[in-house]
N, CA, C and O atoms as a printed pandas DataFrame, in Angstrom:
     atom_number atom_name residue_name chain_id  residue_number  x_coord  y_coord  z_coord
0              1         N          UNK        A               1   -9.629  -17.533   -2.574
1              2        CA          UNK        A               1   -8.878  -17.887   -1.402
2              3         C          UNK        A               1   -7.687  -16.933   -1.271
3              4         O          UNK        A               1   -7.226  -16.455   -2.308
4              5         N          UNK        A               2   -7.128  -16.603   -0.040
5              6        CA          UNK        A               2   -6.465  -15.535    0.086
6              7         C          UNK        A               2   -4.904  -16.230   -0.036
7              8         O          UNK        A               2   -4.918  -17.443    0.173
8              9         N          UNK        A               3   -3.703  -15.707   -0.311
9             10        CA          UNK        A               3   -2.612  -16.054   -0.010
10            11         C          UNK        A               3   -2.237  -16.660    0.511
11            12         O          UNK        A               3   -1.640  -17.691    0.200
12            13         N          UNK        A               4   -2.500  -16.142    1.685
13            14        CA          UNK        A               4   -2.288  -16.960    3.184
14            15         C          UNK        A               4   -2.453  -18.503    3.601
15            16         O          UNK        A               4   -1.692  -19.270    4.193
16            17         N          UNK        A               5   -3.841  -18.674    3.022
17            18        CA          UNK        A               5   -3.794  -20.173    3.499
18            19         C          UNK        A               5   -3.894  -21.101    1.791
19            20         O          UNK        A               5   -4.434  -22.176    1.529
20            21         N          UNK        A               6   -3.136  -20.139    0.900
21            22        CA          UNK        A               6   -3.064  -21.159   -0.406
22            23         C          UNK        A               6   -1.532  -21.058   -0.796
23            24         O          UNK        A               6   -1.153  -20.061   -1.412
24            25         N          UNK        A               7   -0.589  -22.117   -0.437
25            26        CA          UNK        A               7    0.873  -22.585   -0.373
26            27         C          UNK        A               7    1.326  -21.650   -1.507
27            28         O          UNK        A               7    2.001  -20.648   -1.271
28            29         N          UNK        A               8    0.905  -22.034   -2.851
29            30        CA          UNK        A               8    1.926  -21.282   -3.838
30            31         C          UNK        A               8    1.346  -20.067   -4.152
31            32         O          UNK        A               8    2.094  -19.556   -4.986
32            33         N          UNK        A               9    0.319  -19.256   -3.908
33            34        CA          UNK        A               9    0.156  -18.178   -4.020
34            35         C          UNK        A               9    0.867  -17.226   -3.071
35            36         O          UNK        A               9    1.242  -16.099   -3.394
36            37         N          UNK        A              10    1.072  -17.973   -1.444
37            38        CA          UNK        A              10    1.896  -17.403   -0.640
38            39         C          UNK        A              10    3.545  -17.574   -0.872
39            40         O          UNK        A              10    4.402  -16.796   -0.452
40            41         N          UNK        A              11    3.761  -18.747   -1.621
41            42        CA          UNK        A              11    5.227  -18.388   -1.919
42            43         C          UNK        A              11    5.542  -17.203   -3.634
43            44         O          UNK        A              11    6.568  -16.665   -4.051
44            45         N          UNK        A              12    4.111  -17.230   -4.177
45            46        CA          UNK        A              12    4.491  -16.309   -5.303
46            47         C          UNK        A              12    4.488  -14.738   -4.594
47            48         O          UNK        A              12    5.051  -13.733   -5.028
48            49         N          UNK        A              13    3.857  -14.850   -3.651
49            50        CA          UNK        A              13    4.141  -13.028   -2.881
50            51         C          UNK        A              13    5.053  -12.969   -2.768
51            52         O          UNK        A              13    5.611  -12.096   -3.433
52            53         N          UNK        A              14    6.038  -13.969   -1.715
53            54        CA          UNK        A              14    7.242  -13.609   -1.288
54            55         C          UNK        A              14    7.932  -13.626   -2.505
55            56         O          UNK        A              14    8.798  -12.751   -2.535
56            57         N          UNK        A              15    7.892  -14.019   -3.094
57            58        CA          UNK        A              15    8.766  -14.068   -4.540
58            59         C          UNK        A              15    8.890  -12.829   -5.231
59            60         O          UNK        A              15    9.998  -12.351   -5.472
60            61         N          UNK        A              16    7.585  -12.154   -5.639
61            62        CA          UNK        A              16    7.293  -10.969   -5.737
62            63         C          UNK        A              16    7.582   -9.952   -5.097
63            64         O          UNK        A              16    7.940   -8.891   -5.611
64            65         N          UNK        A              17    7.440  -10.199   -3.729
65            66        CA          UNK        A              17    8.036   -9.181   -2.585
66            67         C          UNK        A              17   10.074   -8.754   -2.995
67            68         O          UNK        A              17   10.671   -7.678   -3.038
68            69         N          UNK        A              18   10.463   -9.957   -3.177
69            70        CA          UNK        A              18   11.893  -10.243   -3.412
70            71         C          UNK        A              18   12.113   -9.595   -4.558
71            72         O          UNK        A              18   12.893   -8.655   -4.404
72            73         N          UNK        A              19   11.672   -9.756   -5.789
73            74        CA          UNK        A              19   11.626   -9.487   -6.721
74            75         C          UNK        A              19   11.921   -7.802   -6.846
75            76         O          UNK        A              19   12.806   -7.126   -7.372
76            77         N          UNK        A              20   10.544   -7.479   -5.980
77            78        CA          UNK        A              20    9.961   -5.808   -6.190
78            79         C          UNK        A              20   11.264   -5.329   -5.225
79            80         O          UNK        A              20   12.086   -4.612   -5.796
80            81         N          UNK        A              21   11.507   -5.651   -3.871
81            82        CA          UNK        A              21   12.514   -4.596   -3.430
82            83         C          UNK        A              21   13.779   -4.302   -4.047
83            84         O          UNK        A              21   14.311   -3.196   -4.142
84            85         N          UNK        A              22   14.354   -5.813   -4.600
85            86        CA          UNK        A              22   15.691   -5.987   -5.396
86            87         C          UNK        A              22   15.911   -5.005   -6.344
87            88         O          UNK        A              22   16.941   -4.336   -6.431
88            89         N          UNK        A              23   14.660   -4.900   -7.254
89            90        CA          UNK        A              23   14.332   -3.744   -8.386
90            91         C          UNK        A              23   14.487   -2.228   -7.972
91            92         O          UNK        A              23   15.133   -1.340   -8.528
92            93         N          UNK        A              24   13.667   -2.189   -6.775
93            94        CA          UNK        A              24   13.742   -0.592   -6.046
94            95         C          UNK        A              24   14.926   -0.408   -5.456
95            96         O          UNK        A              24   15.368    0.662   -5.873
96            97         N          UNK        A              25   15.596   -0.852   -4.773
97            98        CA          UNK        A              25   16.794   -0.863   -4.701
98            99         C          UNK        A              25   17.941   -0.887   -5.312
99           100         O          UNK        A              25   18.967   -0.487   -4.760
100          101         N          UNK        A              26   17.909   -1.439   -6.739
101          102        CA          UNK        A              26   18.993   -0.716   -7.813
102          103         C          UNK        A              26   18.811    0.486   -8.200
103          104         O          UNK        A              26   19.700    1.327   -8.065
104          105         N          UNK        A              27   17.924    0.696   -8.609
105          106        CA          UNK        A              27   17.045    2.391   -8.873
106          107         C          UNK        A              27   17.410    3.454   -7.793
107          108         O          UNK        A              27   18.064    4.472   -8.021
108          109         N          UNK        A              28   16.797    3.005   -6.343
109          110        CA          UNK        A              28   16.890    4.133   -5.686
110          111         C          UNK        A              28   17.636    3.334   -4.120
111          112         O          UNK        A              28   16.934    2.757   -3.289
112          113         N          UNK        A              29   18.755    3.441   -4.037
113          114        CA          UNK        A              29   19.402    2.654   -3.293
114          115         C          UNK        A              29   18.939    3.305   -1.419
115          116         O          UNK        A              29   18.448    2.657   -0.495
116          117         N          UNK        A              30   19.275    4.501   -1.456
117          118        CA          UNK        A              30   18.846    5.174   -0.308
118          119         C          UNK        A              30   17.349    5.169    0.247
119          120         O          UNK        A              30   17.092    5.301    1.444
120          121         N          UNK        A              31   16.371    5.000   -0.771
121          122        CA          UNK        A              31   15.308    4.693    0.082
122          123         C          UNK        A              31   14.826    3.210    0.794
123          124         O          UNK        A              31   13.702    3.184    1.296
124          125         N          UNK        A              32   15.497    2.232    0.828
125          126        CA          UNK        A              32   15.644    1.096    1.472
126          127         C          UNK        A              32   16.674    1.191    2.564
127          128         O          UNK        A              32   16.442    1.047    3.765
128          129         N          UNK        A              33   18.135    1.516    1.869
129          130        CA          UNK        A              33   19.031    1.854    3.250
130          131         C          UNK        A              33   18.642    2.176    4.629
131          132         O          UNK        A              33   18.894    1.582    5.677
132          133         N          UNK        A              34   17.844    3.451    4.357
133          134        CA          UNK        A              34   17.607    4.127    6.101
134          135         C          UNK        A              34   16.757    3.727    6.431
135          136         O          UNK        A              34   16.130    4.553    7.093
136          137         N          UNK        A              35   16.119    2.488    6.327
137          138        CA          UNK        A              35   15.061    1.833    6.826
138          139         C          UNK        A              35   15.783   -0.051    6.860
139          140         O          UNK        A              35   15.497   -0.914    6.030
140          141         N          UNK        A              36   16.660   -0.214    7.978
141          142        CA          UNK        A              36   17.527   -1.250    7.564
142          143         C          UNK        A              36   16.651   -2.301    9.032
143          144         O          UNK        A              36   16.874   -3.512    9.045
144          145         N          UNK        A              37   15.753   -1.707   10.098
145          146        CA          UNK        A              37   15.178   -2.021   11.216
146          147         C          UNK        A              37   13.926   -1.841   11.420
147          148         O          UNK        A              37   13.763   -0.749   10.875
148          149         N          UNK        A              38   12.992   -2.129   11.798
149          150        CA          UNK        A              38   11.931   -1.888   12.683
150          151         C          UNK        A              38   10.827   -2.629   11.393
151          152         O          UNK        A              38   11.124   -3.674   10.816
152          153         N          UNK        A              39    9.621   -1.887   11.135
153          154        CA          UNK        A              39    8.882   -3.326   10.407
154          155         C          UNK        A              39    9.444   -2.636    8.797
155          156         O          UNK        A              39    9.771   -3.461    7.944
156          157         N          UNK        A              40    9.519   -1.366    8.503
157          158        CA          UNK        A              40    9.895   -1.395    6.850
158          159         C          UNK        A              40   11.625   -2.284    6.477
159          160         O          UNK        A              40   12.140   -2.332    5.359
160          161         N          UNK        A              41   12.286   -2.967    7.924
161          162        CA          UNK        A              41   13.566   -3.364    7.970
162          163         C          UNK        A              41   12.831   -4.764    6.665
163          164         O          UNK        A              41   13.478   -5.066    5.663
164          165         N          UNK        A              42   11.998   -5.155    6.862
165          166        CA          UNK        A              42   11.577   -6.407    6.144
166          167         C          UNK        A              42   11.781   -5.719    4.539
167          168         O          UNK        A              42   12.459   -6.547    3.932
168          169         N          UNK        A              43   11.551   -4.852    3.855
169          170        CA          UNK        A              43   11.753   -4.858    2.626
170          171         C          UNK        A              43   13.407   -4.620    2.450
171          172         O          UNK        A              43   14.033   -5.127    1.520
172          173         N          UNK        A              44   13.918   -3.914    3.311
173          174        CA          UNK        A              44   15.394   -3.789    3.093
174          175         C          UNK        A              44   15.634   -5.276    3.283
175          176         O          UNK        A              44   16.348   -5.587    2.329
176          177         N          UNK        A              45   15.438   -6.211    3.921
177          178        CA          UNK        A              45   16.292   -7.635    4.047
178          179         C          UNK        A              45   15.770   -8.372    2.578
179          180         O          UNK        A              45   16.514   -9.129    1.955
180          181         N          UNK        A              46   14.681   -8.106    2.224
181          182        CA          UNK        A              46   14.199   -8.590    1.031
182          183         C          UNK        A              46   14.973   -8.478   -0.317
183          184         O          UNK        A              46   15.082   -9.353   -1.176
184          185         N          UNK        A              47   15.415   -7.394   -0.320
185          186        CA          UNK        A              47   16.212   -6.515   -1.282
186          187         C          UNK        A              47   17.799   -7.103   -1.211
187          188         O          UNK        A              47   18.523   -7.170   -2.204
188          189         N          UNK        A              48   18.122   -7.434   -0.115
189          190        CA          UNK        A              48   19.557   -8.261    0.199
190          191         C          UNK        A              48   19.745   -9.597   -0.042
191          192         O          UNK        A              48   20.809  -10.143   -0.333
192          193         N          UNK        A              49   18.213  -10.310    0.147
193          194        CA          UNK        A              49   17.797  -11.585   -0.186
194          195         C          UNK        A              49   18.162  -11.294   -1.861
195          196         O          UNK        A              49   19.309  -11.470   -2.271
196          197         N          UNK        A              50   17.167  -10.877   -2.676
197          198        CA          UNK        A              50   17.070  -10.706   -3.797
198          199         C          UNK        A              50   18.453  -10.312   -4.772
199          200         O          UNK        A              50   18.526  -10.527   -5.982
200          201         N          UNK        A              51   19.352   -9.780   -4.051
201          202        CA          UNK        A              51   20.810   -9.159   -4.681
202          203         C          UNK        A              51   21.628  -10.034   -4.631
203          204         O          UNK        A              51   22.337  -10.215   -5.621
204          205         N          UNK        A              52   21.806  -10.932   -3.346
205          206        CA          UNK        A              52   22.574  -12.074   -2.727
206          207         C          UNK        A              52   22.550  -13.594   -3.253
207          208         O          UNK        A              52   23.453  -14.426   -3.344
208          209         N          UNK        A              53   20.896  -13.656   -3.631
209          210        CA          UNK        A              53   20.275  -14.683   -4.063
210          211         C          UNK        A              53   19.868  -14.723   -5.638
211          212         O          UNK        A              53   18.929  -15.418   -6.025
212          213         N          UNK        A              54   20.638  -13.933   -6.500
213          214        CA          UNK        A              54   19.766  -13.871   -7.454
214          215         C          UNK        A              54   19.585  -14.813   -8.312
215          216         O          UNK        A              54   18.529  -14.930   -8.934
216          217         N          UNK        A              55   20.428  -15.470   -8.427
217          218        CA          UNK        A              55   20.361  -17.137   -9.403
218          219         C          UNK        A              55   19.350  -17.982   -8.742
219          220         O          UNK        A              55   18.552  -18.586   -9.459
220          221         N          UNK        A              56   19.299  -18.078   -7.658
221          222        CA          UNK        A              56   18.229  -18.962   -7.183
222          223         C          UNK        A              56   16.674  -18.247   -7.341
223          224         O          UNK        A              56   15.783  -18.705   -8.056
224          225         N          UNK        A              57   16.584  -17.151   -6.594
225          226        CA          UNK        A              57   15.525  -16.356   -6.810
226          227         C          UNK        A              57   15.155  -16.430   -7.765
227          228         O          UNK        A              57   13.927  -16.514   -7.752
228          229         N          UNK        A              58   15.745  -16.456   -9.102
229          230        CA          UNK        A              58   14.862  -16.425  -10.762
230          231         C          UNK        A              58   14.904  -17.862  -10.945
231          232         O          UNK        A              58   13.769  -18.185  -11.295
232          233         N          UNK        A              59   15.632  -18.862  -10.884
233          234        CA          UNK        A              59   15.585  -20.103  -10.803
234          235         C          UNK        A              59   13.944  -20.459  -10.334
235          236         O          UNK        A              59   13.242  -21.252  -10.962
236          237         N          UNK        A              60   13.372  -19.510   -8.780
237          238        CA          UNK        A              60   11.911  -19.995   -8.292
238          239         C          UNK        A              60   10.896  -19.265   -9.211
239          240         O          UNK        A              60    9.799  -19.644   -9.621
240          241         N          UNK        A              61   11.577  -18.107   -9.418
241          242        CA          UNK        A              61   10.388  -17.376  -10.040
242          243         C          UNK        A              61   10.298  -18.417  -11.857
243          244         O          UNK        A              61    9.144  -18.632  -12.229
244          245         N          UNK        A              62   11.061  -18.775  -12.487
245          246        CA          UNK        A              62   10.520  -19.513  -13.498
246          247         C          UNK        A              62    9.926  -20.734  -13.299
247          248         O          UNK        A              62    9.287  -21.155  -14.263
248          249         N          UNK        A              63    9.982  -21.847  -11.695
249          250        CA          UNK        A              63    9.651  -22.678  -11.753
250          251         C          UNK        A              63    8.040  -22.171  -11.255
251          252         O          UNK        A              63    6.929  -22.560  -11.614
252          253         N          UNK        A              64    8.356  -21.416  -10.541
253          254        CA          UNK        A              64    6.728  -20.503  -10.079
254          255         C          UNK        A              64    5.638  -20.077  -11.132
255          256         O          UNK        A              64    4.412  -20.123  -11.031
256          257         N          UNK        A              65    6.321  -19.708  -12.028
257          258        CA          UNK        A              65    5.705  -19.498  -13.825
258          259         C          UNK        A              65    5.467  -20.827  -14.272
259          260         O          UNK        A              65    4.327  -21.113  -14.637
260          261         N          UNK        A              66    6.264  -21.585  -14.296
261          262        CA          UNK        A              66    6.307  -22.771  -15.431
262          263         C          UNK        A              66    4.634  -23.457  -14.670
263          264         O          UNK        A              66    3.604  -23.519  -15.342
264          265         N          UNK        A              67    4.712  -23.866  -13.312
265          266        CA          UNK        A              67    3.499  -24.378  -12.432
266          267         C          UNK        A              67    2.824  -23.578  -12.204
267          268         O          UNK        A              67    2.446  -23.861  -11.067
268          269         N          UNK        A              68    2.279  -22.563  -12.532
269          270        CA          UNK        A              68    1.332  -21.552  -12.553
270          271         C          UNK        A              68    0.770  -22.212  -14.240
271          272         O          UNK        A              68   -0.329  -22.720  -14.464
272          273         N          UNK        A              69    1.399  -22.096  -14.799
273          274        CA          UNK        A              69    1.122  -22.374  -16.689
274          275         C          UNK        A              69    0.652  -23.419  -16.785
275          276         O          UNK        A              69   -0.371  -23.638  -17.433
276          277         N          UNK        A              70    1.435  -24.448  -16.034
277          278        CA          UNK        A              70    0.737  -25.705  -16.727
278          279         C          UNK        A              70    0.830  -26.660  -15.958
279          280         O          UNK        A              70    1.258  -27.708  -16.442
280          281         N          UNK        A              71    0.425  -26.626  -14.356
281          282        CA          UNK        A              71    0.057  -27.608  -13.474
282          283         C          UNK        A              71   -1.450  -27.098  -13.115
283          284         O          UNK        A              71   -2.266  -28.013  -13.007
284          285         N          UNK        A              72   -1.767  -26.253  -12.987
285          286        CA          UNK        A              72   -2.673  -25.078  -12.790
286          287         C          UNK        A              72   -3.622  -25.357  -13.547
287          288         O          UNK        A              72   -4.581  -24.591  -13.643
């Protein structure tokens, strides 16, 4: 079943998504910057999510692990 229509596999993308830009963006700060609009604007907001949010963000990603492990 694809992401899309399975709830926590689609919230483990976005999680992942969050995850991955936050990472590329400490590393290489300018290649997210000049792309702050249009459709690559979505990984730059991701990356702001992820910097802004980060206590909560790992807060989901372990409860996302923990119910992946052992509800699953």
């Amino acid at each position: 079943m694809s992401a899309i229509f399975n709830f926590q596999s689609l919230l483990t993308v976005i999680l992942l998504l969050i995850c991955t830009c936050a990472y590329i963006r400490s590393l290489a700060p300018s290649l997210l910057d000049r792309n702050k609009t249009g459709l690559l604007g979505i990984f730059w907001k991701c990356a702001r999510i992820g910097e802004r949010k980060s206590p909560y963000v790992a807060v989901c990603c372990i409860v996302m692990a923990s119910a992946s492990l052992f509800i699953q």
